[in-house]
N, CA, C and O atoms as a GROMACS GRO file, in nm:
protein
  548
    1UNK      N    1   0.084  -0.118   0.000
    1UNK     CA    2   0.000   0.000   0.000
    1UNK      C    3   0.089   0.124   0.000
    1UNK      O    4   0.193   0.134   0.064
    2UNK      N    5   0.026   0.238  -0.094
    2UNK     CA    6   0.167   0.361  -0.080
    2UNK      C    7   0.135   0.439   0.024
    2UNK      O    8   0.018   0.467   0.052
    3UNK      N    9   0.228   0.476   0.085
    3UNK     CA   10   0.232   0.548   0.168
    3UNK      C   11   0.302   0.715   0.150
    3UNK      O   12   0.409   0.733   0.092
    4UNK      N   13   0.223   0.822   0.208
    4UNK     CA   14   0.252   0.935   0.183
    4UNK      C   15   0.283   1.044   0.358
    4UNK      O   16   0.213   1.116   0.429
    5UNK      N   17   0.396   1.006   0.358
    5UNK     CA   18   0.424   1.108   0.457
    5UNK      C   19   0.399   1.016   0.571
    5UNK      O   20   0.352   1.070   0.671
    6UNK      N   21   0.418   0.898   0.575
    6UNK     CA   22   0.433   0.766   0.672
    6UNK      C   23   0.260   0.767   0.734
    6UNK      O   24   0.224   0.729   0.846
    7UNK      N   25   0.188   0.812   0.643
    7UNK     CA   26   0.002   0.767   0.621
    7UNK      C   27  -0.038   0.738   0.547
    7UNK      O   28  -0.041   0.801   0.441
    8UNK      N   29  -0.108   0.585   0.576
    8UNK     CA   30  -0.150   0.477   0.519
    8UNK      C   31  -0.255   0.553   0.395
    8UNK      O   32  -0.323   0.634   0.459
    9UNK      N   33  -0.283   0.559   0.293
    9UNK     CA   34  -0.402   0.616   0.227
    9UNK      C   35  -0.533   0.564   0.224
    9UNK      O   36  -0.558   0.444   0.233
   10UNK      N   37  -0.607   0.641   0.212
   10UNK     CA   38  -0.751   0.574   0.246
   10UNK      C   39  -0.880   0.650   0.144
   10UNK      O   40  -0.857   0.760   0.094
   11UNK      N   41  -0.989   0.594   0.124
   11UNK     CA   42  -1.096   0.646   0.065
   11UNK      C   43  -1.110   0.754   0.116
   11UNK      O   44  -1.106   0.774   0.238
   12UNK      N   45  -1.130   0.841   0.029
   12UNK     CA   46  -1.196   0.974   0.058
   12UNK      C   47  -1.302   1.034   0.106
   12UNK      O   48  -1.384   1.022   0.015
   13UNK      N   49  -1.347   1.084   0.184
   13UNK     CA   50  -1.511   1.129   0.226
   13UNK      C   51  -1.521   1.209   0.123
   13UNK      O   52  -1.425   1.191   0.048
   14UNK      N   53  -1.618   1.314   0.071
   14UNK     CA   54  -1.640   1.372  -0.005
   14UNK      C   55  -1.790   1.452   0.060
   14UNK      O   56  -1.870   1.386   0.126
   15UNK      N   57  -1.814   1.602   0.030
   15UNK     CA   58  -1.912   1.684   0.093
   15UNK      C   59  -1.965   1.774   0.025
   15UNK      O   60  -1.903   1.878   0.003
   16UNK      N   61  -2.122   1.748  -0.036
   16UNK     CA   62  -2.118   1.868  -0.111
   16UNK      C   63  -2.220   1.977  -0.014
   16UNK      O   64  -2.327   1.921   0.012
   17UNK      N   65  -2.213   2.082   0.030
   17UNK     CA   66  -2.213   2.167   0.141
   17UNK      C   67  -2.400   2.257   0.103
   17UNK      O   68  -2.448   2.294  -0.004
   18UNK      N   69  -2.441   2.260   0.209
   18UNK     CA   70  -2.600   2.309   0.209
   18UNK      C   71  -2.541   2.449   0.151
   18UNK      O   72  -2.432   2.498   0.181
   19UNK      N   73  -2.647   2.508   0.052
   19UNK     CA   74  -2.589   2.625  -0.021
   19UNK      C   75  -2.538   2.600  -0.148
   19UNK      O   76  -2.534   2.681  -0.240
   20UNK      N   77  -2.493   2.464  -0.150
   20UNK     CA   78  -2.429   2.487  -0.300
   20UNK      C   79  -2.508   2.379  -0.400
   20UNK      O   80  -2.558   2.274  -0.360
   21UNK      N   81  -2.509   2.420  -0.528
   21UNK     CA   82  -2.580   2.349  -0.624
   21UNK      C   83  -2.478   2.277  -0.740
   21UNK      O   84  -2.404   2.340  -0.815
   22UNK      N   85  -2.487   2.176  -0.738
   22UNK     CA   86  -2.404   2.152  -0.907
   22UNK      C   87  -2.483   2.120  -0.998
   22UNK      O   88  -2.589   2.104  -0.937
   23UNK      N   89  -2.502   2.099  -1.108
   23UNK     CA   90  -2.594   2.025  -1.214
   23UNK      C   91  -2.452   1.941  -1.296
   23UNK      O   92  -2.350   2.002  -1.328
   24UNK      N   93  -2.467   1.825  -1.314
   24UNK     CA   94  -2.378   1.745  -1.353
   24UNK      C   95  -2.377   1.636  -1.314
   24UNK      O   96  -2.446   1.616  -1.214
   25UNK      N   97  -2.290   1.505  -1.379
   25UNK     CA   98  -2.295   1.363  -1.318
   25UNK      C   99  -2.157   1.392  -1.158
   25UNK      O  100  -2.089   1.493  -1.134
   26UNK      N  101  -2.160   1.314  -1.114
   26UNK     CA  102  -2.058   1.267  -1.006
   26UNK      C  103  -2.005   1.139  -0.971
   26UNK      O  104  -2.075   1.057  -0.911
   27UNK      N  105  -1.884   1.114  -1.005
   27UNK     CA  106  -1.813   1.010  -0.979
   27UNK      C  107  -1.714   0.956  -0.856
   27UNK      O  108  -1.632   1.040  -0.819
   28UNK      N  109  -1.711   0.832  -0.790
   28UNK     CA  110  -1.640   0.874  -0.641
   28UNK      C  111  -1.611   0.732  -0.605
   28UNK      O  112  -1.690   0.638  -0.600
   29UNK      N  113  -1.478   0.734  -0.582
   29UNK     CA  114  -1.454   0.601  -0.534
   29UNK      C  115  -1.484   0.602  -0.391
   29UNK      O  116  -1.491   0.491  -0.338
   30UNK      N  117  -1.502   0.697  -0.325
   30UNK     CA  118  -1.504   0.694  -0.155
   30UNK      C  119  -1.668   0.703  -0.116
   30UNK      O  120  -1.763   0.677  -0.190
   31UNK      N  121  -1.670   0.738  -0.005
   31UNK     CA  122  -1.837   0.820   0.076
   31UNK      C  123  -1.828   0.994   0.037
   31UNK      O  124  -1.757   1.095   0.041
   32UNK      N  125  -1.997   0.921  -0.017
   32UNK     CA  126  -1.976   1.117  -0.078
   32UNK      C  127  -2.144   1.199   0.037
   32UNK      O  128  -2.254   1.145   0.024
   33UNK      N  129  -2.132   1.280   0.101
   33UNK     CA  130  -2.248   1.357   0.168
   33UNK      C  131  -2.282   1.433   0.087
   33UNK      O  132  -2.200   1.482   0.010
   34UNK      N  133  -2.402   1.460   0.083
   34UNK     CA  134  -2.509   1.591  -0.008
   34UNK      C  135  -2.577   1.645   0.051
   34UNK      O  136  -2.689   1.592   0.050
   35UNK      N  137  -2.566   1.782   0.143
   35UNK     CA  138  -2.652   1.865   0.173
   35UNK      C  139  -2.661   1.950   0.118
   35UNK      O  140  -2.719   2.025   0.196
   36UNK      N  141  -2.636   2.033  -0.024
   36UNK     CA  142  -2.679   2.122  -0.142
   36UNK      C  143  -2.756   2.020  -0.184
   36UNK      O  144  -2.786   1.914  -0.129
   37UNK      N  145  -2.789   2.079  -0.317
   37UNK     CA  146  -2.836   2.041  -0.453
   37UNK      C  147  -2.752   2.015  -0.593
   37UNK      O  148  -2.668   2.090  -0.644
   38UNK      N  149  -2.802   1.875  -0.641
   38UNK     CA  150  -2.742   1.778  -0.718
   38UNK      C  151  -2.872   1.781  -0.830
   38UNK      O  152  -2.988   1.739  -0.821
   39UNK      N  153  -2.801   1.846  -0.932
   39UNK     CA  154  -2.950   1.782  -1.060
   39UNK      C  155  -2.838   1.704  -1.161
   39UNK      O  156  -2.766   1.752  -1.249
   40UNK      N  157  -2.849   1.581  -1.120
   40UNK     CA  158  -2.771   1.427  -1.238
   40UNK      C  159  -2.734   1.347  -1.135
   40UNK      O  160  -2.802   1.312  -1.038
   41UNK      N  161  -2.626   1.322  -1.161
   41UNK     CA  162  -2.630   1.176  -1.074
   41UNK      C  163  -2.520   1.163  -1.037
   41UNK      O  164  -2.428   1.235  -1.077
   42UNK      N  165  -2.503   1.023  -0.912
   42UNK     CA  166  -2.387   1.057  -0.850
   42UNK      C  167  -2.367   0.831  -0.808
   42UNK      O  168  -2.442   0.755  -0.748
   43UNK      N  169  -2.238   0.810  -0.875
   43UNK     CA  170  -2.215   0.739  -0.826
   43UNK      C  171  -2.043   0.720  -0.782
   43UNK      O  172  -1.930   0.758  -0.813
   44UNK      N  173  -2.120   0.628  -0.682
   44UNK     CA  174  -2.004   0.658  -0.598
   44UNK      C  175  -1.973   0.470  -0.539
   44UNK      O  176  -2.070   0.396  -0.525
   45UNK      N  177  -1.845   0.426  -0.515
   45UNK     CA  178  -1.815   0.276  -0.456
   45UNK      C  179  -1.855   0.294  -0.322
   45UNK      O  180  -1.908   0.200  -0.261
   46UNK      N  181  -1.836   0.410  -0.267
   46UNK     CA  182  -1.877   0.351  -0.131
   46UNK      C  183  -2.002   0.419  -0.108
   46UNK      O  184  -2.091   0.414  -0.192
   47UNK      N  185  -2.018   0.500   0.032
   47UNK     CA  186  -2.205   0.512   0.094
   47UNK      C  187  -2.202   0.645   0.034
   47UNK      O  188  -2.106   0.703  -0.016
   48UNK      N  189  -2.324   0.685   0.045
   48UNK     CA  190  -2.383   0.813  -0.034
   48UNK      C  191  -2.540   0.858   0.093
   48UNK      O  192  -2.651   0.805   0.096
   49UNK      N  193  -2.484   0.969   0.179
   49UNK     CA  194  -2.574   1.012   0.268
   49UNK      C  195  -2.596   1.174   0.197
   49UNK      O  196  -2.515   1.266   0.183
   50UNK      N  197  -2.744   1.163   0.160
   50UNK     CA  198  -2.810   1.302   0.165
   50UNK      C  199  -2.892   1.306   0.305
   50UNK      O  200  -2.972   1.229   0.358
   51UNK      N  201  -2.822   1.460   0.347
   51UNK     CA  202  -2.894   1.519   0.421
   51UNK      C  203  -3.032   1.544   0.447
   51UNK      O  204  -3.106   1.504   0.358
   52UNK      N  205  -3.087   1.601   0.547
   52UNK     CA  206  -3.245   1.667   0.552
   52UNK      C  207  -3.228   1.737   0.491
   52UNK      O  208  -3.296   1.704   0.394
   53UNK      N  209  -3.148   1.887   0.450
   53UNK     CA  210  -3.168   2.009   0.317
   53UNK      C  211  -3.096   1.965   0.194
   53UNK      O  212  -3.060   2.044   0.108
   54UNK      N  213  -3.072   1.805   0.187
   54UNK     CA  214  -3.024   1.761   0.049
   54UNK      C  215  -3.138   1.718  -0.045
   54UNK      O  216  -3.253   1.685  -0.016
   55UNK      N  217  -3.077   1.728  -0.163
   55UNK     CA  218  -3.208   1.735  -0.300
   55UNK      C  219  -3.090   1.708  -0.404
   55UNK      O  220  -2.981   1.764  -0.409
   56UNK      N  221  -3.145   1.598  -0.496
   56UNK     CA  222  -3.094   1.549  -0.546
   56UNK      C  223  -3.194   1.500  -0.641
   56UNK      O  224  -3.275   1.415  -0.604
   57UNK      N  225  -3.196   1.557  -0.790
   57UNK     CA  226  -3.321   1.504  -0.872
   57UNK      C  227  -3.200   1.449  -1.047
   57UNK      O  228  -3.144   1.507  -1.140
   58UNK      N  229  -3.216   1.325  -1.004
   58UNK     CA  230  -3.116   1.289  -1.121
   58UNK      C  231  -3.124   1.128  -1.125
   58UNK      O  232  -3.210   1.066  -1.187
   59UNK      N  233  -3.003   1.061  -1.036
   59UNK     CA  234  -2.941   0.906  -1.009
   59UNK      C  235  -2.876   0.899  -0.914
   59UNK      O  236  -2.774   0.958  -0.879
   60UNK      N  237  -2.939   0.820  -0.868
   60UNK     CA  238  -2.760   0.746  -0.737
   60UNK      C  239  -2.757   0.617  -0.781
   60UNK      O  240  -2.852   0.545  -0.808
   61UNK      N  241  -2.615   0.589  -0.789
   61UNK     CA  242  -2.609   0.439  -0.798
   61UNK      C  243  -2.473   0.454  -0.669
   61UNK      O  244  -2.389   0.543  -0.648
   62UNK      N  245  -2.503   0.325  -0.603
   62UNK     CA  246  -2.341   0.320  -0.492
   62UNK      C  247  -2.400   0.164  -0.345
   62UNK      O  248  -2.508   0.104  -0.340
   63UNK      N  249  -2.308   0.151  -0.276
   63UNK     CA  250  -2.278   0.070  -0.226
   63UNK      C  251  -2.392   0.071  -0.131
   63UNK      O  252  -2.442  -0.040  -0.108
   64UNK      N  253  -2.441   0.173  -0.072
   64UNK     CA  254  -2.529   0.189   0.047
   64UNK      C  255  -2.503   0.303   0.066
   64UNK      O  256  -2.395   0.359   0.048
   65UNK      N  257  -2.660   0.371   0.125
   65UNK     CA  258  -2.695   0.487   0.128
   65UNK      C  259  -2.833   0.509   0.257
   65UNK      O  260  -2.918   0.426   0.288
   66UNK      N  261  -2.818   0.627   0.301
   66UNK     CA  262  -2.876   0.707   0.410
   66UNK      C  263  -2.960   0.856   0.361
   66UNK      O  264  -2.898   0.960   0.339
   67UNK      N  265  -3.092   0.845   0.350
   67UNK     CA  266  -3.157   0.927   0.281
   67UNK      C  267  -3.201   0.996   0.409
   67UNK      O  268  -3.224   0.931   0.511
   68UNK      N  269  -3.213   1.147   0.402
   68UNK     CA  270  -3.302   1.238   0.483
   68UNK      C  271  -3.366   1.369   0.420
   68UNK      O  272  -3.416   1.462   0.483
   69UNK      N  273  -3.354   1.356   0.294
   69UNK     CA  274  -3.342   1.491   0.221
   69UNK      C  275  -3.432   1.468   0.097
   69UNK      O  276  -3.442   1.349   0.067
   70UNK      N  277  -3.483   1.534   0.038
   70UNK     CA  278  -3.542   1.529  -0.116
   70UNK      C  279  -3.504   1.473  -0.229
   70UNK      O  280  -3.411   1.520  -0.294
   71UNK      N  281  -3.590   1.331  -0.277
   71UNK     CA  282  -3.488   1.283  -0.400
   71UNK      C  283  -3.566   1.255  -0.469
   71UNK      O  284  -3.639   1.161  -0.438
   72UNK      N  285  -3.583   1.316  -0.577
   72UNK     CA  286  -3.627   1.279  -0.727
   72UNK      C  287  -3.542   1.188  -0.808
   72UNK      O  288  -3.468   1.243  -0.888
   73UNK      N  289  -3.541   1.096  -0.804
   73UNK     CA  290  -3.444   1.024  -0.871
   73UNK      C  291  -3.471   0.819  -0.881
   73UNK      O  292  -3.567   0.759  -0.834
   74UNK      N  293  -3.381   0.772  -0.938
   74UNK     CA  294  -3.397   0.658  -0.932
   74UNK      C  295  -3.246   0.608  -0.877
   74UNK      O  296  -3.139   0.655  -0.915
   75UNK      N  297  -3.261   0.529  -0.803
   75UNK     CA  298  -3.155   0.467  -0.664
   75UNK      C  299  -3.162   0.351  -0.673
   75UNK      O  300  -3.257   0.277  -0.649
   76UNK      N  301  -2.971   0.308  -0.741
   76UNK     CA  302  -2.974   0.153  -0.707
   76UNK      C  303  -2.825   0.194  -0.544
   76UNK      O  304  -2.733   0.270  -0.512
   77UNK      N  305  -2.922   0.048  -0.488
   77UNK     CA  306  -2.785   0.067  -0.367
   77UNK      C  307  -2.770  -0.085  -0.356
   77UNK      O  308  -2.846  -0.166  -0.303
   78UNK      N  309  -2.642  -0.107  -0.426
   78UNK     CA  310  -2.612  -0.312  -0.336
   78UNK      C  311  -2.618  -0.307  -0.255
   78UNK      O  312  -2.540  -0.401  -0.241
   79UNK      N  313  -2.648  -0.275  -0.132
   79UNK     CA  314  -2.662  -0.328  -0.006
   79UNK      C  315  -2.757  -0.296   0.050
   79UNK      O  316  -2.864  -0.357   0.046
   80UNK      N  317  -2.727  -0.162   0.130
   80UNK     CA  318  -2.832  -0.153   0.217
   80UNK      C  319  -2.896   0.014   0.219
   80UNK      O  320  -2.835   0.107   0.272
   81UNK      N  321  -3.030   0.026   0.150
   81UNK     CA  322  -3.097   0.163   0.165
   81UNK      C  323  -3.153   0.215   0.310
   81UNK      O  324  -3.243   0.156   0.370
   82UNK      N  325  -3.107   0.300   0.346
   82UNK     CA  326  -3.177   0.312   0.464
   82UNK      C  327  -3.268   0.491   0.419
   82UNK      O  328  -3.199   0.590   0.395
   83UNK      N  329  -3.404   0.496   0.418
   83UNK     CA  330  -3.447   0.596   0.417
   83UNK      C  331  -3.514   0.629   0.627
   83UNK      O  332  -3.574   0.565   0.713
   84UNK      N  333  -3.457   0.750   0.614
   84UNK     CA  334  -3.476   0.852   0.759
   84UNK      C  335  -3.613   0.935   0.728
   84UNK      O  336  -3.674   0.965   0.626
   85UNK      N  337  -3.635   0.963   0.907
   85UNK     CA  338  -3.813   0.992   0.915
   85UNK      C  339  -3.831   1.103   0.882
   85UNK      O  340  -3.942   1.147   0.913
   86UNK      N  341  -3.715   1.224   0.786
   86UNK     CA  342  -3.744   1.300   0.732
   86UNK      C  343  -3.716   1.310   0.568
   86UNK      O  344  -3.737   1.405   0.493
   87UNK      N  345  -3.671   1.199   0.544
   87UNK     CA  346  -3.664   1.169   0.360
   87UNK      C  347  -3.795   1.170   0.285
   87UNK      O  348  -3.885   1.111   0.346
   88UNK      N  349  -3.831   1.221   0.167
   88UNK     CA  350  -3.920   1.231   0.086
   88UNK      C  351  -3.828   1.174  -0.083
   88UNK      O  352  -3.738   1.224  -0.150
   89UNK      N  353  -3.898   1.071  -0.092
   89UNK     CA  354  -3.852   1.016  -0.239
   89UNK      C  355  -3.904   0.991  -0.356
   89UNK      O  356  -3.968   0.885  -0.353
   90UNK      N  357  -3.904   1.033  -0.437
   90UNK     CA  358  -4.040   1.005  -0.553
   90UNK      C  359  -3.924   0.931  -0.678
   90UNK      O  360  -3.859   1.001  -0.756
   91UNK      N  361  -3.920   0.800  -0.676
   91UNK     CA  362  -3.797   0.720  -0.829
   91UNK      C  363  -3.864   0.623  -0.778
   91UNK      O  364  -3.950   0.625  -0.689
   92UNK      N  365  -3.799   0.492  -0.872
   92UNK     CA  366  -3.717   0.375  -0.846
   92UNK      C  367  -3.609   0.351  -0.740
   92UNK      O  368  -3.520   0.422  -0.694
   93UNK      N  369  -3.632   0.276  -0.728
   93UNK     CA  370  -3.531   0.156  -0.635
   93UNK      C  371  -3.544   0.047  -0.620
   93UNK      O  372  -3.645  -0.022  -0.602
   94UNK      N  373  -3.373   0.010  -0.630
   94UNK     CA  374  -3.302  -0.092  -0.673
   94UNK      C  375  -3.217  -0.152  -0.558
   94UNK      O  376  -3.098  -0.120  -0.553
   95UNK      N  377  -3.272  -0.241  -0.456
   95UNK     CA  378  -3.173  -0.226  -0.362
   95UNK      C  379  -3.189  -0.352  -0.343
   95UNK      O  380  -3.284  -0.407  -0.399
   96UNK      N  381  -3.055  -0.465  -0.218
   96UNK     CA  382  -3.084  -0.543  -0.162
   96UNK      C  383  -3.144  -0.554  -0.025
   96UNK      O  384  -3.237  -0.626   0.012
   97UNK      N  385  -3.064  -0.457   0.050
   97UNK     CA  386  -3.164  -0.438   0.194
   97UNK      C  387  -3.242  -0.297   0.176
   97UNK      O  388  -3.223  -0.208   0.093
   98UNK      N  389  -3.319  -0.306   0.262
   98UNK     CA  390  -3.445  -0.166   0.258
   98UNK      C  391  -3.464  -0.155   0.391
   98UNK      O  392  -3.505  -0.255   0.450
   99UNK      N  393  -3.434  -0.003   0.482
   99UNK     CA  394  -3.507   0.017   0.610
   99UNK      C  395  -3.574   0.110   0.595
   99UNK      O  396  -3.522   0.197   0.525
  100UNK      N  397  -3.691   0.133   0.641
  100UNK     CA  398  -3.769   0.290   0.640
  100UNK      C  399  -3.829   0.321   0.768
  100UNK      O  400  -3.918   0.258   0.826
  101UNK      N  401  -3.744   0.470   0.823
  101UNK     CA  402  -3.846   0.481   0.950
  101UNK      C  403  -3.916   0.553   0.953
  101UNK      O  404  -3.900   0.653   0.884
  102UNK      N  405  -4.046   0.537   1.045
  102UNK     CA  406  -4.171   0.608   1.071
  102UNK      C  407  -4.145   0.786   0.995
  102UNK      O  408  -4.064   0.877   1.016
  103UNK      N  409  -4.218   0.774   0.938
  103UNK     CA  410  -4.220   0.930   0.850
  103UNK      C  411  -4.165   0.972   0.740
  103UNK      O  412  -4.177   1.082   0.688
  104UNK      N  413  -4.070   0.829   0.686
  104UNK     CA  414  -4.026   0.894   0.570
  104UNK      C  415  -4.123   0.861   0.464
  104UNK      O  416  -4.210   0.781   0.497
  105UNK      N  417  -4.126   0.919   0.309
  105UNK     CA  418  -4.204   0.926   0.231
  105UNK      C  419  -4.180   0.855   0.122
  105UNK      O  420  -4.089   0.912   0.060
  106UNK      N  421  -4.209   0.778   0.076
  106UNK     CA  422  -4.193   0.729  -0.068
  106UNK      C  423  -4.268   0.687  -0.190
  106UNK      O  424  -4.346   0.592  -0.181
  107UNK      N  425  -4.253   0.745  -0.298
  107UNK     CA  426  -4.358   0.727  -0.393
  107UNK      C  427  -4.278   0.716  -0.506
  107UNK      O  428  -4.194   0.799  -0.540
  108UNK      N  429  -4.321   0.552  -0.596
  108UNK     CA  430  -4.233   0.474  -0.655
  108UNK      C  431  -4.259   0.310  -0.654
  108UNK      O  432  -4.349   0.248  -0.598
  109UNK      N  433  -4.186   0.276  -0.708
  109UNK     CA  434  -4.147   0.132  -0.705
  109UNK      C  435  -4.010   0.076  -0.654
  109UNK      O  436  -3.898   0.123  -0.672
  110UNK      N  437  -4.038  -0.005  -0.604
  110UNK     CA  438  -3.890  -0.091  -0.477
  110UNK      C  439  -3.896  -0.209  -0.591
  110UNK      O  440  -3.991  -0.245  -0.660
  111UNK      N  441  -3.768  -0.256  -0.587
  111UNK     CA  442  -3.721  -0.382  -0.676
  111UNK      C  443  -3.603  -0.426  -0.541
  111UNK      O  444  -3.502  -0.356  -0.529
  112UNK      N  445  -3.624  -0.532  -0.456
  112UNK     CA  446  -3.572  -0.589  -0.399
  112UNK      C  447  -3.471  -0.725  -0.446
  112UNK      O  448  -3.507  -0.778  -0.551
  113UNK      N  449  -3.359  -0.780  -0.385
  113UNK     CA  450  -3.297  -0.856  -0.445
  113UNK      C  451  -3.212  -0.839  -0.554
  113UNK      O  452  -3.155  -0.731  -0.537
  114UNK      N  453  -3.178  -0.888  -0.651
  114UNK     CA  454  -3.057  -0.873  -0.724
  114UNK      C  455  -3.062  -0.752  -0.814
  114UNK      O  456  -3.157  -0.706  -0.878
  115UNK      N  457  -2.911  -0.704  -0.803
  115UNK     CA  458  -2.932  -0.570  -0.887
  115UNK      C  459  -2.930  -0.578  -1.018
  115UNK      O  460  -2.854  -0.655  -1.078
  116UNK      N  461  -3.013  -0.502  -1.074
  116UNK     CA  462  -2.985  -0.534  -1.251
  116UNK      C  463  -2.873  -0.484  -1.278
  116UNK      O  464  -2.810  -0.405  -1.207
  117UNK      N  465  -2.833  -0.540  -1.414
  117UNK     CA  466  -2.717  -0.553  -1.492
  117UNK      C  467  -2.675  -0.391  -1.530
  117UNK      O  468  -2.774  -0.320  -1.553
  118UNK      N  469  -2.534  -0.318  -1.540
  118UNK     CA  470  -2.509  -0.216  -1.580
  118UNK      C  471  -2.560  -0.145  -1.688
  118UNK      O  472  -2.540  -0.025  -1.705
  119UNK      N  473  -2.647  -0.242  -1.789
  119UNK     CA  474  -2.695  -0.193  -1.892
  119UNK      C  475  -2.832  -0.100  -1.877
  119UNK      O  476  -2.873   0.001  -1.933
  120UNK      N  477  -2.882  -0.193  -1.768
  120UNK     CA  478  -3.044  -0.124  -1.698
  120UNK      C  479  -3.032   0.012  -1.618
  120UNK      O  480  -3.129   0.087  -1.606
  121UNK      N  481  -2.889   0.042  -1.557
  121UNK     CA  482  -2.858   0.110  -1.465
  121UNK      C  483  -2.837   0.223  -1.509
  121UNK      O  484  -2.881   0.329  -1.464
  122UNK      N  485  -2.741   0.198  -1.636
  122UNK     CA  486  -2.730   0.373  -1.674
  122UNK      C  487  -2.849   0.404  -1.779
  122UNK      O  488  -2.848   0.513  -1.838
  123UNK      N  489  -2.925   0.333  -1.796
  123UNK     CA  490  -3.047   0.410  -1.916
  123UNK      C  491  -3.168   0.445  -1.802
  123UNK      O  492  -3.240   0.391  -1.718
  124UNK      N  493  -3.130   0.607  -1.879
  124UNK     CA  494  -3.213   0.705  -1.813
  124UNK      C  495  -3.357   0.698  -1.877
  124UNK      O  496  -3.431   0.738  -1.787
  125UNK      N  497  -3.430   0.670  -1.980
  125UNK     CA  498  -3.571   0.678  -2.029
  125UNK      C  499  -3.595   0.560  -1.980
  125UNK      O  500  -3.538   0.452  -1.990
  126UNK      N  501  -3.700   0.601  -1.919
  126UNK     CA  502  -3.810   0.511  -1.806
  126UNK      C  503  -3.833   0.371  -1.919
  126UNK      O  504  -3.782   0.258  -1.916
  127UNK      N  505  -3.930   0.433  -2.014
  127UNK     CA  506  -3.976   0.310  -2.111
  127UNK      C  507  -3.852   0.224  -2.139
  127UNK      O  508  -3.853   0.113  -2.087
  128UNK      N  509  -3.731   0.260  -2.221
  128UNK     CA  510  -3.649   0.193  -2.256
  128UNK      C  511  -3.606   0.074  -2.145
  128UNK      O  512  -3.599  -0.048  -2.159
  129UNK      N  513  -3.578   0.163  -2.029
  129UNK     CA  514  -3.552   0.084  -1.869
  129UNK      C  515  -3.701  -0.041  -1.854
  129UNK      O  516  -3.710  -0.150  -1.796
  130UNK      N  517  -3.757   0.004  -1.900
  130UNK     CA  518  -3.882  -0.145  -1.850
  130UNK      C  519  -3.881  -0.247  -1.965
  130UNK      O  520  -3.908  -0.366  -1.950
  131UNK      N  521  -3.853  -0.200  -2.060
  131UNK     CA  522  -3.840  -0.295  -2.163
  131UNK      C  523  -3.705  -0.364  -2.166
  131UNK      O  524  -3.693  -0.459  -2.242
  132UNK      N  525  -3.566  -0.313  -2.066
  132UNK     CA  526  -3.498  -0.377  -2.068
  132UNK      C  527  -3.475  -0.483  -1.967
  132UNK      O  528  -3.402  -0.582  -1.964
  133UNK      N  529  -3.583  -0.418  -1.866
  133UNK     CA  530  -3.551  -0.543  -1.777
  133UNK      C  531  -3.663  -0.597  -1.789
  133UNK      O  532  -3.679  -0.647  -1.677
  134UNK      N  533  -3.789  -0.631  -1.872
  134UNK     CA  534  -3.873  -0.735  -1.910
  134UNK      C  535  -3.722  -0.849  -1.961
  134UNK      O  536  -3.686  -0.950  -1.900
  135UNK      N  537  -3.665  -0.795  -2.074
  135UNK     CA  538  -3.620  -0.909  -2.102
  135UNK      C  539  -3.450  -0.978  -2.015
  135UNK      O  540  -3.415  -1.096  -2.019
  136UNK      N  541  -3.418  -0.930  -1.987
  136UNK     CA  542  -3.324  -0.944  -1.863
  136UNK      C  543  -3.404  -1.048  -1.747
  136UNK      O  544  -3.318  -1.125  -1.703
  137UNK      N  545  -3.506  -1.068  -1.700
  137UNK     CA  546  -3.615  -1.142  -1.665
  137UNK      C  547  -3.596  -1.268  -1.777
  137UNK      O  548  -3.677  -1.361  -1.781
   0.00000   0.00000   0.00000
């Protein structure tokens, strides 16, 4: 493992800060936080926590994730989704585990169990996406 300045290196956290907006995709090998605003998508290898003043109307795709904030979007997470009793979500999701506590909101469809194939993941038109995983099925 390289070492820089006799410290071990490690995944990055990553923060995008209440106040600020990007419009664009996002890419991240580490844990990325969102309390601004995100219009596209954001994937990331490791967890992906939006805040209560986070909003995010685009994609997440990533390892596991912690919702409290506004998401328009469609969300695959391999592992484990956890939506909080102040998250409001209106997409898809794509997850293997699912927690939801008392108050959070969701309006959508849950697809539990195995994640679809990379091909399903990045196509953004809804129709195209159902017709691809009819036959992926």
């Amino acid at each position: 493992m390289a070492k820089s300045n006799g410290l071990e290196s490690s995944p990055s956290i990553n923060f995008l800060g209440t106040g600020t907006s990007i419009k664009g995709n996002i890419t991240s090998n580490g844990d990325f936080r969102i309390d601004g605003t995100l219009n596209g998508s954001i994937n990331s290898k490791g967890k992906v926590v939006i805040g209560a003043s986070g909003i995010v109307d685009g994609e997440i795709i990533c390892q596991n994730a912690d919702i409290s904030g506004k998401i328009t979007a469609k969300v695959v997470v391999h592992e484990l989704l956890t939506l909080k009793s102040s998250a409001n979500l209106s997409g898809d999701i794509f997850t293997k585990k699912l927690a939801i506590e008392p108050g959070a909101k969701f309006s959508g469809t849950c697809n539990m169990g195995d994640i679809p194939n990379r091909e399903v993941i990045v196509n953004n038109d809804n129709e195209g996406l159902r017709k691809k995983e009819k036959a992926i099925i």
